[in-house]
TIVEXMI-179385 format. One record per residue (C-alpha): chain; y negated, x negated, z; residue in one letter. Coordinates in Angstrom, 3 decimals. Each point is the difference from the previous one (the first is absolute). Layout:
N
- mol/c2/c1/c3/type
- A/Y/X/Z/A
...
This chain:
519
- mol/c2/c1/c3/type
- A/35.602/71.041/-47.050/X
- A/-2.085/-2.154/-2.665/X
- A/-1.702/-2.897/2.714/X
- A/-3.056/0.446/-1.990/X
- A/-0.160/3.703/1.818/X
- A/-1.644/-1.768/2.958/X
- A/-3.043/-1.046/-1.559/X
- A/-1.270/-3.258/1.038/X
- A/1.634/-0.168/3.524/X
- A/3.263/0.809/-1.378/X
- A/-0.234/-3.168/-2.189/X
- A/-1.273/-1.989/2.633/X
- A/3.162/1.017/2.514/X
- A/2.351/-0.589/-3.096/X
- A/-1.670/-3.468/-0.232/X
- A/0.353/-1.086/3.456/X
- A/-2.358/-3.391/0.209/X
- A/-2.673/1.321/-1.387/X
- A/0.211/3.216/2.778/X
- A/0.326/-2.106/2.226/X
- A/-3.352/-2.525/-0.526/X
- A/-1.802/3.221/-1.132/X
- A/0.722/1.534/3.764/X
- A/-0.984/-3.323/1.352/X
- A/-3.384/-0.429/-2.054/X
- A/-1.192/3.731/1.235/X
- A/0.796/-1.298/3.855/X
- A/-2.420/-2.702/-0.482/X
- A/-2.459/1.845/-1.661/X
- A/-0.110/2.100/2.489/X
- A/-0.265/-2.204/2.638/X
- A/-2.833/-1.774/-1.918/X
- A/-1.690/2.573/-0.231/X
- A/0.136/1.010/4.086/X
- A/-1.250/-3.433/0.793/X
- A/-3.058/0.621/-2.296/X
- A/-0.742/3.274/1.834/X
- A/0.565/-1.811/3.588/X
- A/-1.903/-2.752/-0.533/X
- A/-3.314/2.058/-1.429/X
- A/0.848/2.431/3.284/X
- A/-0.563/-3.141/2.234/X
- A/-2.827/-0.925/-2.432/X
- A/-1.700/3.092/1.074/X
- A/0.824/-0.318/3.328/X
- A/-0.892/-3.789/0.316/X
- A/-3.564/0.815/-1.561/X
- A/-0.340/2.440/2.424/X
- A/0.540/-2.238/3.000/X
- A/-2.219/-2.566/-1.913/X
- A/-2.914/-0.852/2.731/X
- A/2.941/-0.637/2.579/X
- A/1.329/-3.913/0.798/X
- A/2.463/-1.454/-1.962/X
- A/2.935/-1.789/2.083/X
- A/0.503/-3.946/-0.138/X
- A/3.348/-1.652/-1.189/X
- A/0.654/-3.115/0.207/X
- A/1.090/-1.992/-2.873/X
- A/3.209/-2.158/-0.647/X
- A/-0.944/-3.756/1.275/X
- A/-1.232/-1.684/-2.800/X
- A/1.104/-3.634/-0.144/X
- A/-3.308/-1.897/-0.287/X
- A/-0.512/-3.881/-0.349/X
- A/1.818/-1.309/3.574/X
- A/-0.358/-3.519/-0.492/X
- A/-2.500/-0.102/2.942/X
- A/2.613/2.234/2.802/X
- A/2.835/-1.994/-1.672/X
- A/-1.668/-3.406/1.365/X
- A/-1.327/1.223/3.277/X
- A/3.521/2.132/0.926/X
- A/1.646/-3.794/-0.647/X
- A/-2.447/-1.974/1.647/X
- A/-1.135/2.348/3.250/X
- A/3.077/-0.955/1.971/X
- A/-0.531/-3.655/-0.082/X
- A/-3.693/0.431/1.323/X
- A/-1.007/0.491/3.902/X
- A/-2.196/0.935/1.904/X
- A/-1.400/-2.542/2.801/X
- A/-1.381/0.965/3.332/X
- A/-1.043/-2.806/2.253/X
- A/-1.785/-0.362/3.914/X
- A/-1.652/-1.872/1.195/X
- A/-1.518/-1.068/3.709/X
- A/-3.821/0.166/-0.087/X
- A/-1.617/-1.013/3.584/X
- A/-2.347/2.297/1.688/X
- A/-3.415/-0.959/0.676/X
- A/-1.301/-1.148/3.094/X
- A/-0.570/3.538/1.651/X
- A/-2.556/-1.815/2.739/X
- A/-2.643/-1.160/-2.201/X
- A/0.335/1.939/-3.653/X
- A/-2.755/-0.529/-1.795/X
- A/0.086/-3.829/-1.898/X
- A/-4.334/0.033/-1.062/X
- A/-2.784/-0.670/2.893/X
- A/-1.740/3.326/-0.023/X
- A/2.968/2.174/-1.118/X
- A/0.151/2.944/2.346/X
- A/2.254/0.667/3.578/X
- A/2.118/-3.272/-0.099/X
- A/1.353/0.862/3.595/X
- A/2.199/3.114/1.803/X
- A/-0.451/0.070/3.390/X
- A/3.495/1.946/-0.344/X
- A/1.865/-2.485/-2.155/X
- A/0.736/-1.961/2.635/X
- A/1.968/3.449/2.080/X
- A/1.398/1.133/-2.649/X
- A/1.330/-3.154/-1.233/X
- A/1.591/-0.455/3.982/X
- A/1.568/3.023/-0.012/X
- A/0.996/1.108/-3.722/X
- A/0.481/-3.627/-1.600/X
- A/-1.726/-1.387/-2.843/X
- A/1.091/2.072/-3.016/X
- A/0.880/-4.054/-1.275/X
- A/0.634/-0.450/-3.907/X
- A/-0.160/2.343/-2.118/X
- A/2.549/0.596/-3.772/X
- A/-1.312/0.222/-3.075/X
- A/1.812/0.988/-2.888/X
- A/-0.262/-0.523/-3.759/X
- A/2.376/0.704/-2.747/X
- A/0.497/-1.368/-3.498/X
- A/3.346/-0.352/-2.931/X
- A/2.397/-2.439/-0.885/X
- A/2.814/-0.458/-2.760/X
- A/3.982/-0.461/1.032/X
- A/0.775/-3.476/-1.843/X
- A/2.927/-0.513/0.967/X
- A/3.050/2.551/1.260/X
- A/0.012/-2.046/3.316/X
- A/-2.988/1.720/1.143/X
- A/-2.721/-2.916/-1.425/X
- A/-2.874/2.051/-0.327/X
- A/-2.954/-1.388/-2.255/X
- A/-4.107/1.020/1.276/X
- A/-3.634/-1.259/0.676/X
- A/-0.927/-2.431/2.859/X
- A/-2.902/1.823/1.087/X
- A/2.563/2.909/1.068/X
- A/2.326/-1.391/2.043/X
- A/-2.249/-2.818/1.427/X
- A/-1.047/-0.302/3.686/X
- A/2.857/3.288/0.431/X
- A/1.392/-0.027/3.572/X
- A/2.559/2.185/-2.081/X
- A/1.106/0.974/-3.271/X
- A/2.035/3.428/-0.964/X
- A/1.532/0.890/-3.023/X
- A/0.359/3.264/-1.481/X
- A/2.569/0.553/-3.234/X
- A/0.208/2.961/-1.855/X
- A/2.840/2.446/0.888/X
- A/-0.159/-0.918/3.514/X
- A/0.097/2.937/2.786/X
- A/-3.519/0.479/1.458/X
- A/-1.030/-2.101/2.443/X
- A/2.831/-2.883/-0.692/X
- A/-1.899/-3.625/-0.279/X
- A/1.409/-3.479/-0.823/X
- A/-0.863/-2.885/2.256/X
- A/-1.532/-2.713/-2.662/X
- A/-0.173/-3.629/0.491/X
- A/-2.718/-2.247/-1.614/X
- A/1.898/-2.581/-2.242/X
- A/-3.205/-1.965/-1.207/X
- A/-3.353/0.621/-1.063/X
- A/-2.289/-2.106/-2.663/X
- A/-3.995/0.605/0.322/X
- A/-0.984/-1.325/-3.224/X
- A/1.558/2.999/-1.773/X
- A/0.338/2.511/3.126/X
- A/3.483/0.541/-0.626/X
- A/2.853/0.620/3.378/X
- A/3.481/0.093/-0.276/X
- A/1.399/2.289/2.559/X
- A/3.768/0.687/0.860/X
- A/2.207/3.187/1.273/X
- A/3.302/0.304/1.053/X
- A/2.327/2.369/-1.662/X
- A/3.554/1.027/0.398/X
- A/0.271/0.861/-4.030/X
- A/-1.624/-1.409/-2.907/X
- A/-3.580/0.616/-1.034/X
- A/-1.386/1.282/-3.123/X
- A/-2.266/-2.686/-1.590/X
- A/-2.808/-0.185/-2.375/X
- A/0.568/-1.450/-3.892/X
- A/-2.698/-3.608/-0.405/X
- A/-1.789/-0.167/-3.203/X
- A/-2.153/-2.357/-1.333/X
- A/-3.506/0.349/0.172/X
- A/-0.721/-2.388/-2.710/X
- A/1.340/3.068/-2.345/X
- A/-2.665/2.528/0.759/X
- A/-2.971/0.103/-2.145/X
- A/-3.209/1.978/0.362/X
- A/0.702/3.647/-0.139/X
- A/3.268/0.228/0.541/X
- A/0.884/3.273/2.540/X
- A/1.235/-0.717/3.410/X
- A/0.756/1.729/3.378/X
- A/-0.952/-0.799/3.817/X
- A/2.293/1.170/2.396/X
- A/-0.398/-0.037/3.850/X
- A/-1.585/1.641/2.856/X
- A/-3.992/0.741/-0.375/X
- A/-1.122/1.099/3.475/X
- A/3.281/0.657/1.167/X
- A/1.295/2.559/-2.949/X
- A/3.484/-1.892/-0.750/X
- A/1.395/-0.559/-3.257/X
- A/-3.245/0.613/-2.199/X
- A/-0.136/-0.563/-3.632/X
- A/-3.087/-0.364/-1.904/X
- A/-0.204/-1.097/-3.431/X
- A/-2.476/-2.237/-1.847/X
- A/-0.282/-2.515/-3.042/X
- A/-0.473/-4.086/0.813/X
- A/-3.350/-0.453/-0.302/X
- A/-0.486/-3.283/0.203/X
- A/2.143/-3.832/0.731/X
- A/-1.195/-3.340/1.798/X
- A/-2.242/1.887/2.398/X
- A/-1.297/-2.554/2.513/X
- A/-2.042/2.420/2.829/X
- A/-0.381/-2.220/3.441/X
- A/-1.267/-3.125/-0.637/X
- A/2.161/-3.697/0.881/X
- A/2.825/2.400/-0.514/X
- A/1.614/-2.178/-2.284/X
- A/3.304/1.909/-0.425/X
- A/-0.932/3.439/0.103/X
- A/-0.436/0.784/-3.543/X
- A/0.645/3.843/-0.480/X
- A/1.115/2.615/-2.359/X
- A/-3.322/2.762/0.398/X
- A/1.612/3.532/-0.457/X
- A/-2.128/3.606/0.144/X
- A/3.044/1.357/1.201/X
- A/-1.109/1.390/3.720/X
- A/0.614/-1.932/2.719/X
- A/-1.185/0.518/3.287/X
- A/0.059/-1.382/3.603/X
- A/4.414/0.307/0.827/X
- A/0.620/-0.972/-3.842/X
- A/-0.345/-3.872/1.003/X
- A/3.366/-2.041/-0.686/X
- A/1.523/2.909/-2.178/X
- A/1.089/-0.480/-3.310/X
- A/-1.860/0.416/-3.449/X
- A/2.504/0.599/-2.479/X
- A/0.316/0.337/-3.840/X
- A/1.434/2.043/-2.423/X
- A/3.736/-1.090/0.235/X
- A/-0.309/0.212/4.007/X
- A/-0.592/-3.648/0.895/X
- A/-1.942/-1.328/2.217/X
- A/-2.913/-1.767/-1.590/X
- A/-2.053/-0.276/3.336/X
- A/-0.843/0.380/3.532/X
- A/-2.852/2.440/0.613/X
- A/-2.367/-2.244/2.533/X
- A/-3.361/1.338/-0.338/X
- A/-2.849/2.309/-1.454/X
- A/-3.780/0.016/-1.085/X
- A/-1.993/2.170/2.028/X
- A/-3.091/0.352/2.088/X
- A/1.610/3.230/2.054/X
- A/3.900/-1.406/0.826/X
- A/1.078/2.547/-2.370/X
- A/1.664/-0.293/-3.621/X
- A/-3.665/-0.152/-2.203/X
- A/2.251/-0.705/-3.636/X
- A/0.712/-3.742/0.596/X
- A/3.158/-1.337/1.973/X
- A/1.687/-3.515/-0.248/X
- A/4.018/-1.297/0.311/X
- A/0.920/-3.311/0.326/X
- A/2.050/-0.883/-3.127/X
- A/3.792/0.011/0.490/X
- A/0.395/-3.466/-1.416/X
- A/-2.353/-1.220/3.150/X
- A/2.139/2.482/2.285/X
- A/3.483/-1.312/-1.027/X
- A/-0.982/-4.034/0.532/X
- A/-1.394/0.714/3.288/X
- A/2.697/2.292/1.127/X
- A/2.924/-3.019/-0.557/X
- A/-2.428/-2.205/1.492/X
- A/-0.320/2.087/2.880/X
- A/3.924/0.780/0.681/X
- A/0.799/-3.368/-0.161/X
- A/0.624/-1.838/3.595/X
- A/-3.280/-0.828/0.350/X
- A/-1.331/3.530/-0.605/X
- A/-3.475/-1.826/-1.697/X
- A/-1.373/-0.334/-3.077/X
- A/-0.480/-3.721/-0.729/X
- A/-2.846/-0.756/-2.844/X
- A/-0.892/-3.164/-1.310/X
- A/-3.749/-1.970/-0.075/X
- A/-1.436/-2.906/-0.893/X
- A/-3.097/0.464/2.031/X
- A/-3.054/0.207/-2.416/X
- A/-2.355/2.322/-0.492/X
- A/-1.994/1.946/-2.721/X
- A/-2.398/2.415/-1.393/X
- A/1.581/3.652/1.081/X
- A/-0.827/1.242/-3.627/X
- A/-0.531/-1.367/-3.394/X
- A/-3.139/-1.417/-0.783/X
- A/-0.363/-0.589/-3.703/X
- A/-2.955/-2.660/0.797/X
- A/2.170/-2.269/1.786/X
- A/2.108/-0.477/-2.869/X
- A/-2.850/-0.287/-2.456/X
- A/-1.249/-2.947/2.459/X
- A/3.156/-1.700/0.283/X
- A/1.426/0.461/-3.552/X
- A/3.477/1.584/0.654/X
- A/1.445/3.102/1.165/X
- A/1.725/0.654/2.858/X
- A/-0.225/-0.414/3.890/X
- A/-2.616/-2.257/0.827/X
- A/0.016/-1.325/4.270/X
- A/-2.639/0.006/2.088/X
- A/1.167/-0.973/2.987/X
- A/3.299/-2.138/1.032/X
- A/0.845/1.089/3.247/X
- A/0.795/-3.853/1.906/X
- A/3.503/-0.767/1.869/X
- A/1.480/1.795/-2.879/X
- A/2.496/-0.861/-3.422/X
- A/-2.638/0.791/-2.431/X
- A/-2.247/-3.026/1.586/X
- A/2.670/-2.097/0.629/X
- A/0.679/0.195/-3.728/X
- A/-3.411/-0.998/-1.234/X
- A/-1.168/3.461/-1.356/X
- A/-3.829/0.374/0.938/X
- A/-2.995/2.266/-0.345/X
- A/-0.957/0.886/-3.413/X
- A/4.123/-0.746/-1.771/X
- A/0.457/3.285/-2.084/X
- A/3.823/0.905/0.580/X
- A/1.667/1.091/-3.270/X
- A/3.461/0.147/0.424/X
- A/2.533/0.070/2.799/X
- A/3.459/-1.579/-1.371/X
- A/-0.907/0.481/-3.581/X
- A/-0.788/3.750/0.315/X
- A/-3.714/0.679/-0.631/X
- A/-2.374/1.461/2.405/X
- A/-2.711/1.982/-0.888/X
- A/-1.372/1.281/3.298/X
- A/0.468/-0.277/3.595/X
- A/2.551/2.688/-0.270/X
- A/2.239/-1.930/-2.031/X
- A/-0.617/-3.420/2.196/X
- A/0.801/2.043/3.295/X
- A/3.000/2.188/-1.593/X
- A/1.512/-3.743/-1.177/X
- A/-0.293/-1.667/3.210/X
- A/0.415/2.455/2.451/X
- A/3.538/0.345/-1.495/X
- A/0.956/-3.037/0.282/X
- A/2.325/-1.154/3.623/X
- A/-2.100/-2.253/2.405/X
- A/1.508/-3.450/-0.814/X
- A/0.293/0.187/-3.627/X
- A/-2.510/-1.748/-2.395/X
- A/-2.104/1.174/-3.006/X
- A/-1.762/-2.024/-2.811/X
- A/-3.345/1.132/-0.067/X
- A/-1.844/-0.300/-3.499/X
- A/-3.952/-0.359/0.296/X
- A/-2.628/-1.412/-1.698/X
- A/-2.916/-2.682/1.920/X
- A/-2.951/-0.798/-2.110/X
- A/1.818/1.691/-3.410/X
- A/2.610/-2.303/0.685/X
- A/3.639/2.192/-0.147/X
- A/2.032/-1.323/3.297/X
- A/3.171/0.381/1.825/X
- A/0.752/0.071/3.641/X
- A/3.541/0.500/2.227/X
- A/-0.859/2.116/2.957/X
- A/1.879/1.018/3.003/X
- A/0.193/3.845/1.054/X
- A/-0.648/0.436/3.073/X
- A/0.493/3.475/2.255/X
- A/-3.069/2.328/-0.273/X
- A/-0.208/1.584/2.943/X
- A/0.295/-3.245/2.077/X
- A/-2.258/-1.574/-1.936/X
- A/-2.767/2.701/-0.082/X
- A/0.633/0.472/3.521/X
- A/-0.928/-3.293/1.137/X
- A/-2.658/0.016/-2.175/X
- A/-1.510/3.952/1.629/X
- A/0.676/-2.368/3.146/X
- A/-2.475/-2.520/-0.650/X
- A/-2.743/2.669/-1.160/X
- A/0.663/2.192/2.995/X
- A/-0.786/-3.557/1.964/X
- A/-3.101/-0.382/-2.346/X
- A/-1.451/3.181/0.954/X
- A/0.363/0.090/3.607/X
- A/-3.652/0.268/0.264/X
- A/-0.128/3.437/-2.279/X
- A/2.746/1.575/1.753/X
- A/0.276/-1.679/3.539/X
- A/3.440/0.362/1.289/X
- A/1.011/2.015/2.887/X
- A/0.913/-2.394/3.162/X
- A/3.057/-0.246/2.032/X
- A/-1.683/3.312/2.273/X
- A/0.422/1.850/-3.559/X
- A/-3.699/0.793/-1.002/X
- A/-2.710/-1.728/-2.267/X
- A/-4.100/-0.381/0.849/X
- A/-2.910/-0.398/-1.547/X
- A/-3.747/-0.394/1.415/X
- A/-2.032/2.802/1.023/X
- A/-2.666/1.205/-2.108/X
- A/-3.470/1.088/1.405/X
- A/0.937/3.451/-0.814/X
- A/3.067/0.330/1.773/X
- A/-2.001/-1.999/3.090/X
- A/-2.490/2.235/0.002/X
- A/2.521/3.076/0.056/X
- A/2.170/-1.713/2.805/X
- A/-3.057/-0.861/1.733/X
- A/0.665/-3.628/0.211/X
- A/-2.220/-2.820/-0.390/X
- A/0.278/-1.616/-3.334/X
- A/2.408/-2.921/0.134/X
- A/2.314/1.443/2.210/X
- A/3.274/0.528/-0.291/X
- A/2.435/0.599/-3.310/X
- A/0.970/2.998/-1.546/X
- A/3.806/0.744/-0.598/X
- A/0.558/0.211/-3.977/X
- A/3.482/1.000/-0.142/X
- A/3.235/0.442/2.426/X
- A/2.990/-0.182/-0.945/X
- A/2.616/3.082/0.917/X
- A/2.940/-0.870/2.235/X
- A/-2.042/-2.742/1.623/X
- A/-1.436/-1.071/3.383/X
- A/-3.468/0.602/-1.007/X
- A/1.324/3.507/-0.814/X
- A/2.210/0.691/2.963/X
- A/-3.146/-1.159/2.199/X
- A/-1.958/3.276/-1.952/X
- A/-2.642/-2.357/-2.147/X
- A/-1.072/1.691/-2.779/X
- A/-2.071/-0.964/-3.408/X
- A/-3.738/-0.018/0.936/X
- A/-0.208/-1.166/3.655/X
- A/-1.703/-2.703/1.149/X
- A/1.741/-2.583/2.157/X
- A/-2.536/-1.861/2.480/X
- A/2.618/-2.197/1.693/X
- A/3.317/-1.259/0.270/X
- A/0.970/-1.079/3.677/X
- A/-3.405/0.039/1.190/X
- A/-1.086/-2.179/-2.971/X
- A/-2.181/0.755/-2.023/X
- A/0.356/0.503/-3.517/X
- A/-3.160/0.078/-2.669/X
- A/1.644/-0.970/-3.141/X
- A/2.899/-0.109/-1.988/X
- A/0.486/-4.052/0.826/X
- A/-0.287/1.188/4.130/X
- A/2.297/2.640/-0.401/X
- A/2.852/-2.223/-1.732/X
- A/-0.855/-3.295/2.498/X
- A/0.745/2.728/2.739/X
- A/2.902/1.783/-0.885/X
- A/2.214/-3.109/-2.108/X
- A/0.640/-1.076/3.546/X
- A/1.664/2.897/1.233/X
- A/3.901/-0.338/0.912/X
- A/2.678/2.753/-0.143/X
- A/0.161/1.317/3.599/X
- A/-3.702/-0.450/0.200/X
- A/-2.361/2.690/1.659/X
- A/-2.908/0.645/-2.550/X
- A/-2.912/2.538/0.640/X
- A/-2.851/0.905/-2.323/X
- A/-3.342/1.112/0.999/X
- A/-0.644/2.712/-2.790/X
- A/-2.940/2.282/-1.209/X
- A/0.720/3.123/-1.662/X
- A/-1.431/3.489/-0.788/X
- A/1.958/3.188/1.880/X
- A/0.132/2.603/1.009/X
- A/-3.681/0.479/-2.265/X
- A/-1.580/-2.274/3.162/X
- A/-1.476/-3.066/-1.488/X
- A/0.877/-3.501/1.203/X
- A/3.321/0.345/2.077/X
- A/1.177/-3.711/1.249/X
- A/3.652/0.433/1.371/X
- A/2.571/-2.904/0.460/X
- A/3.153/0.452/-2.172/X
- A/2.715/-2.024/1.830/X
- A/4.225/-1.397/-0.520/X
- A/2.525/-2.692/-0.360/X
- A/0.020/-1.639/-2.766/X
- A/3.669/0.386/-1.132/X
């Protein structure tokens, strides 16, 4: 038979490729074309269902700019959380109210229940705050003000079971910058924090604040530096903060502020605020101040030792002085005596100007030169007397012994301004016509108890702020000068019993004796 015979499909089985791809092309065509109908079928259907909800799906994770979870995923396990306690003492229960005139100062019950269900005695009191693992030893970096006056000090890491709490040590503490350095004890090593320096960060750059704001552990909040050289509390010298408007809040205090490459520029110590809540402005101590306090404060004697010449000067710059005098710089005013500055001649009115060849510009610069200098050493001290450029050796000498001595003397000098409580643990003052007149007491009579100091006799006895003592041992006392002639002759072992006025009860004009040893 002629192949031809077949017509088309005859040719196309003699030439078997092309039957083959033209079997293969109507397949597809066909299944084109019922998709097409399909899809418009659902079409139909879809617009029909139009006015019903649509479901949700949820997309592939995107990966977004991590830079900020990077940091805090590193740094979180190197930051803690602090709880401390503390023993607070319970008021006097007899007599409660501390103002003449305040109300029911007196339980007729207190006295039963106190017999027969004890005195509830001192009460805890709690506080937390954050600190920074410095070293894998279990050295833990955070703020004076948190672990100060704590009876006890617990430490919480991340990844611990609930509950679980590390017993913490205090290492050292240094008020002039509020910094602590506390210690754990740890069977393994602990993660620690990466130091930067603080000098690097300019204005603007981002950072993060990590720690525990009211409790909520291992918060991150994220802010720019707003600011450098903040001074905030006045004669704080050495506090000069980074200011941040990342949030920090009461629990952030002695966590870390970090930058960028996850280093710890700063310890967050304090915030701006009229409500004790974050209000956009929070300070941390710059980690260049943290790290030479910290290797002060390990060393064996666990105390930062600062250096001082003893003068003083204008707390800021006064652009009039040096007008007046003719140079810049840091002019005295006062040369405190007994100290190296006198002995080395320097005097009232010598405009400092350098400090071992280094210039000084401003108190900051005189104090930051000094105070880092070892008690012992000497500096040459460049001034200028009467426009005349000078030079003068001086002798560091330790700061806080030196300052001390010298809060000694004014504390003597002002005896009169703040009288002092006596050996019975309580301060006086004279009685004003008013508070005679409320007692009921003639004018002139007795003295009226300013102040008593807790844990002391005059406390134990049950004297409180506001009464009026009449006598001690039967004598009488009218003034401040009676009452200390009277009791700077009393002996340990020593009976002593006041004569007192007070207001109870609401009755006006109680007299009672108030009676003990003296221990």
């Amino acid at each position: 038979m002629d192949p031809r015979a077949g017509g088309l499909w005859g040719h196309l089985r003699a030439n078997q490729p092309a039957y083959t791809l033209t079997i293969v092309a109507t397949l597809a065509i066909g299944i084109l074309i019922g998709t097409v109908i399909s899809r418009g079928v659902r079409g139909q259907e879809s617009r029909k269902n139009s006015d019903g909800p649509a479901p949700l799906t949820v997309p592939s994770p995107t990966q977004l700019s991590n830079q900020f979870s990077q940091i805090a995923k590193e740094l979180e396990p190197s930051v803690v959380n602090i709880n401390t306690e503390s023993r607070v003492k319970s008021p006097h229960r007899r007599r409660a109210s501390p103002n003449p005139g305040g109300g029911d100062d007196q339980n007729p019950f207190d006295d039963f229940f106190d017999r027969f269900f004890g005195n509830p005695g001192p009460q805890k009191e709690t506080s937390l705050g954050s600190g920074v693992i410095v070293d894998a030893k279990g050295y833990i970096l955070t703020n004076r003000h948190v672990v100060e006056k704590a009876d006890r000090i617990k430490v919480v890491l991340l990844g611990d079971s609930p509950g679980v709490m590390h017993e913490a040590r205090v290492i050292g503490t240094d008020e002039e910058t509020d910094l602590a350095v506390i210690k754990i004890d740890s069977d393994k090593p602990l993660p620690v924090v990466k130091l930067g320096n603080s000098d690097s960060m300019q204005v603007g750059d981002w950072v993060l604040a990590v720690g525990s704001p009211f409790g909520l552990e291992e918060t991150v909040t994220a802010g720019i530096v707003s600011a450098k050289g903040r001074n905030i509390v006045a004669g704080r010298q050495f506090q000069s903060f980074i200011q941040t408007d990342a949030a920090i809040n009461p629990g952030n205090s002695g966590g870390p502020l970090v930058n960028m490459a996850g280093e710890v520029i700063g310890i967050n110590t304090a915030i701006l605020t009229d409500t004790n809540a974050y209000a956009g402005v929070g300070f941390a101590l710059p980690s260049n101040t943290v790290v030479s306090v910290y290797n002060q404060l390990i060393s064996p004697e666990h105390r930062v030792s600062r250096g001082s010449i003893g003068i003083e000067f204008p707390p800021q710059e006064n652009p009039a002085i040096a007008r007046v005098y003719g140079v810049s710089g840091v002019t005295i005013e006062n040369v405190i005596p007994g100290t190296p500055a006198e002995a080395a001649g320097l005097r009232v009115g010598d405009t400092i100007t350098s400090v071992d060849g280094k210039p000084v510009k401003n108190g900051d610069d005189l104090v930051s030169y000094i105070a880092s200098r070892r008690p012992g050493t000497k500096v040459t001290i460049g001034f200028v007397r009467d426009g005349k450029p000078e030079q003068a050796a001086v002798a560091v000498a330790d700061r806080l012994k030196l300052l001390g001595r010298r809060l000694n003397e004014e504390d003597d000098e002002g005896e009169e301004a703040a009288p002092k409580p006596s050996k019975l643990g309580l301060s006086v003052g004279a009685v004003t016509n008013d508070l005679a007149d409320r007692f009921d007491i003639p004018a002139g009579k007795g003295v009226v108890v300013r102040d008593v100091r807790p844990g002391s006799f005059a406390e134990d006895l049950g004297l409180i702020r506001g009464d009026v003592i009449l006598e001690v041992n039967k004598q009488p006392v009218n003034s401040e000068d009676d009452f200390d002639r009277v009791t700077s002759s009393l002996k340990s072992g020593q009976d002593v019993v006041f004569l007192i006025r007070q207001l109870r009860a609401g009755r006006e004009g109680g007299t009672n004796f108030l009676a003990g040893t003296l221990p």
